[in-house]
N, C-alpha and C positions, 0 to 999 in steps of 0.2 A: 374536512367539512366546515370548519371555521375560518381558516385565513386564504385556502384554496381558490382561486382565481379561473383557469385552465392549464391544462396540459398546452407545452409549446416546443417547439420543436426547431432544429437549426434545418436547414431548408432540403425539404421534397425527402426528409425523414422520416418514416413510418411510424416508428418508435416513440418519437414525442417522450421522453424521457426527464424535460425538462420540467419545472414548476412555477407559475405565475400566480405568486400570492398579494394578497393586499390586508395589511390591519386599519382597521376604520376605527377605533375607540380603543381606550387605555392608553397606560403610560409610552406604550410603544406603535400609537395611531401616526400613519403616514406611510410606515415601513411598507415598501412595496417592491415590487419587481419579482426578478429571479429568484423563488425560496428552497430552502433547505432539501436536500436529498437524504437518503441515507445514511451513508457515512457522517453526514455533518449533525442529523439528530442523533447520532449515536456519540459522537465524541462531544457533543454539546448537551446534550441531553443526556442519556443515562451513564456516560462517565464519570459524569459530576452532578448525577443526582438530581437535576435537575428537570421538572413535567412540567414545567409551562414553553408548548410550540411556539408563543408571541415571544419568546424568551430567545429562545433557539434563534424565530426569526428575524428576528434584529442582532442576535450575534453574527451570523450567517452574512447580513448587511454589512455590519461592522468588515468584514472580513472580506466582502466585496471588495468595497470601498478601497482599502489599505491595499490590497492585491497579498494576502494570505491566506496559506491552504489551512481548511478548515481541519481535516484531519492532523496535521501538526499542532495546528493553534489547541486544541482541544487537548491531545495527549500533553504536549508542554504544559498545560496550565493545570493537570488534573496531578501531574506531577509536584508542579507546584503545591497544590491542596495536600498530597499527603506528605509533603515536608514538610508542610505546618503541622499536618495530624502529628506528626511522628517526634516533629520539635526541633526537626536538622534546622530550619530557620521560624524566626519569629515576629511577629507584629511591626516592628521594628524594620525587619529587612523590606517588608512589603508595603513601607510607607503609614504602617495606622489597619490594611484592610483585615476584615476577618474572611480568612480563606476557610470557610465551613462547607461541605460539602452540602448543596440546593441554593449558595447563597447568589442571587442573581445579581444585584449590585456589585460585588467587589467582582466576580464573574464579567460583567462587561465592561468596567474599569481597566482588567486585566490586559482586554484584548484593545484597549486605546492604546496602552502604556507600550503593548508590542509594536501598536502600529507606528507609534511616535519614535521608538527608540527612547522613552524614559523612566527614570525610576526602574524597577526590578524587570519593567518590560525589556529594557535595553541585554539584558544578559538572556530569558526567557526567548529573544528573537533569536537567539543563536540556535536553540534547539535543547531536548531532553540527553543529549549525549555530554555537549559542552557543560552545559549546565550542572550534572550529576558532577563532574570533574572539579570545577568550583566547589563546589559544596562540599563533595566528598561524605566524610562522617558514614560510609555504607552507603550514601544513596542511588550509586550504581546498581546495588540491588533491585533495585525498585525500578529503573529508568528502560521503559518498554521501547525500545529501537533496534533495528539491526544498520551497522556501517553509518550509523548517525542518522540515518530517516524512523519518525516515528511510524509504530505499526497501524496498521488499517484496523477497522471492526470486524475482520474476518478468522478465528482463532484457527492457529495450526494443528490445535489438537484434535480439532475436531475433522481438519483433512490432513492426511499424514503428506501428500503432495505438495500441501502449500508451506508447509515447513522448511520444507528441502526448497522452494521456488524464493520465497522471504530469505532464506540462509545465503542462496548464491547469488539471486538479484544482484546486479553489478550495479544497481542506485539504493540500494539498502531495502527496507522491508516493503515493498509493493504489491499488492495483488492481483494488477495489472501486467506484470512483464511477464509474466507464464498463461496465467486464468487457467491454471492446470484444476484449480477446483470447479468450475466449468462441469468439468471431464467427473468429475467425483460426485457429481450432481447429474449428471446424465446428458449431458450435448455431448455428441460423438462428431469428430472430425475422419470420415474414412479414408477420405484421401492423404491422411498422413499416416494412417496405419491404426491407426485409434477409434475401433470399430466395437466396442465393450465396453460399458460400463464398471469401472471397480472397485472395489469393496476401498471405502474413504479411509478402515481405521488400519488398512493393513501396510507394510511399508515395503511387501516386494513388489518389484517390478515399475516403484514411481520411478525410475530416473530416467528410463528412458524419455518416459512420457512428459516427466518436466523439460528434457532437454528439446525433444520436438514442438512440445507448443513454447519454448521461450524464445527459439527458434525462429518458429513462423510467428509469432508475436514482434521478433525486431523486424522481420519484414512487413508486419501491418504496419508497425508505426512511421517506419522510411517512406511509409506509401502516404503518411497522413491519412488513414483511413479510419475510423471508429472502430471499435473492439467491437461496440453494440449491435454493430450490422451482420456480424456472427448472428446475432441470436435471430435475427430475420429472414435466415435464409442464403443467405451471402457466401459464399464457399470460395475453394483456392482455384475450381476452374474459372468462378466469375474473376479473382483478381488477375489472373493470366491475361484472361479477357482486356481486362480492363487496364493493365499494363502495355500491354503488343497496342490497344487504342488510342494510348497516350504517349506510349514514345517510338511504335513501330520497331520495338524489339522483341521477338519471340521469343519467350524462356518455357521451358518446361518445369515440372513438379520437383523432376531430381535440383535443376539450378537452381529455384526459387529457393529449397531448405537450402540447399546449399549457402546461398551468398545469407542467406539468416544467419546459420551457422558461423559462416564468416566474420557479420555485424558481432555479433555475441563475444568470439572470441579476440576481435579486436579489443570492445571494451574490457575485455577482463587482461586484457596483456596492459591496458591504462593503468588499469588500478594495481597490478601485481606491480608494475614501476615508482604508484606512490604507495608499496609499500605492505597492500592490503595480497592476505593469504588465507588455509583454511583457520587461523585463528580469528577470524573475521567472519568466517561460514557460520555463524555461530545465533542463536534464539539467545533471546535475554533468560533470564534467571527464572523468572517467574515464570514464563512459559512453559520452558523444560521441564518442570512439575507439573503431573496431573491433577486433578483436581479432584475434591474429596468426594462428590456427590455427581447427577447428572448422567445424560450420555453418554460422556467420557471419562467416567470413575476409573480411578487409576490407570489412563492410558497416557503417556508420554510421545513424544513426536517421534523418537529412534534416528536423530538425526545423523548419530555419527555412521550406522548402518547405511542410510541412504546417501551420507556424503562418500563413502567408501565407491559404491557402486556408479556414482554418478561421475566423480574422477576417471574411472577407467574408461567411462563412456565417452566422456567426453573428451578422452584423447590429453589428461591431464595429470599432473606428477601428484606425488601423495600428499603436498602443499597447495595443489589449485592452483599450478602454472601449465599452461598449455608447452606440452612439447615441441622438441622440433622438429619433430615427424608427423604433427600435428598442422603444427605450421608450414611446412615442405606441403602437406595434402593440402593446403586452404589458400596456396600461395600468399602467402599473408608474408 
């Protein structure tokens, strides 16, 4: 209601998902264009404390500008704040700033210094994984990432499917390669078999459901297609459609998971060669702990229960390497 401009949309979109904002007065008058969504108020704003949206939307700018994701830049820097809270580094290492949780000045400094590669930014570009490993002093404990990507604003605890999808995600914590919570919120996919809604906090029977939608997930994205267009109506017989349209190949429902399936386990036979296995399946620390109050008072994700089950599904040894009777079926 104050910096909001209109709804805008990438072309013959229904959705309009996008934001055109404009600030006219204050310290941050001029910022305009494309503003903040979701995830980027959430990791700009209440990660760090921080309730002014002209705040937000000029970091948001900043981050344009530079070409960084906002959800890293936020988590990495929030990171940063409570190695200050906590003492692992000090005034010192960050040039003079005070990393105080609301403080918006050293806040947007932060995100030049990434963009620049200088000063503390130069190390902060690397990520909350790198970075915890310098530092060290325990602050792996603290450093919210799976496979080196920082986490989204979507907690695993609160869907036991997105836990197990962040754990095996083969680009680290995403909650775009499954959208299995989706499913745990009520969009039903029947044409894959996923005709129920169910129970978000319980942990049998995700695996399957992660492995079909991460599935038909690496075939939306080979296709260049929006996630969002799911939520519009868009189904796997229109993408058929719309495939056999565009290259005069007809595939059916069985191929389509199929060669997903295939996409999927190709990238993870990448990552098993540099090296990554189920000690890698793995939620940060603090995750894994349930939380004292709320919804999800004392519930944990149960990951190792669901990575058990999600191995044998997926045709994988008790390490997270696809077989060769795996790969014999996938011609891979």
């Amino acid at each position: 209601k104050t910096i909001l401009k209109r709804p805008i949309t990438c072309f013959a979109c229904p959705i309009a998902c996008k934001r055109e904002i404009e600030i006219k007065s204050g310290p941050y008058a001029g910022v305009k264009g494309k503003g903040p969504e979701y995830e980027t108020c959430a990791s700009f704003g209440t990660m760090l404390l921080i309730d002014d949206i002209e705040v937000v939307a000029k970091a948001n700018d900043l981050c344009t500008r530079y070409g960084i994701d906002t959800i890293s830049c936020g988590s990495v820097i929030a990171f940063a704040y409570e190695c200050y809270e906590k003492g692992l580094i000090t005034s010192k290492d960050v040039e003079g700033l005070n990393l105080s949780w609301g403080d918006h000045e050293s806040f947007l400094k932060m995100i030049e210094m990434i963009g620049k590669r200088k000063g503390i930014g130069f190390i902060l570009g690397e990520g909350v994984k790198i970075v915890s490993e310098k530092i060290g002093k325990e602050a792996e404990k603290f450093a919210i990432h799976v496979k080196g990507l920082e986490m989204p604003m979507h907690d695993p605890r609160v869907y036991k499917s997105l836990a197990l999808g962040y754990a095996t995600s083969n680009r680290g914590a995403c909650h775009l390669q499954a959208t299995s919570h989706w499913v745990e919120r009520g969009m039903l996919f029947p044409e894959l078999g996923i005709k129920e809604k169910p129970d978000r906090f319980t942990p049998e029977g995700k695996a399957k459901m992660v492995i079909d939608m991460q599935n038909f997930v690496a075939m939306i994205d080979s296709l260049i297609i929006c996630k969002f267009a799911l939520t519009c109506g868009y189904t796997l017989t229109h993408l058929l459609k719309l495939i056999y349209s565009a290259t005069g190949h007809k595939i059916d429902v069985d191929e389509f998971k199929r060669v997903g399936e295939r996409i999927f386990n190709l990238k993870r036979l990448f990552n098993n060669r540099l090296g990554i296995s189920r000690k890698d399946d793995r939620l940060p620390d603090r995750i894994n702990k349930p939380l004292p109050e709320g919804e999800t008072k004392h519930r944990s994700p149960d990951l190792d229960l669901m990575l058990d089950e999600y191995y044998q599904l997926r045709g994988w040894d008790k390490e997270g390497r696809p077989t060769t009777e795996k790969l014999t079926e996938l011609e891979i």
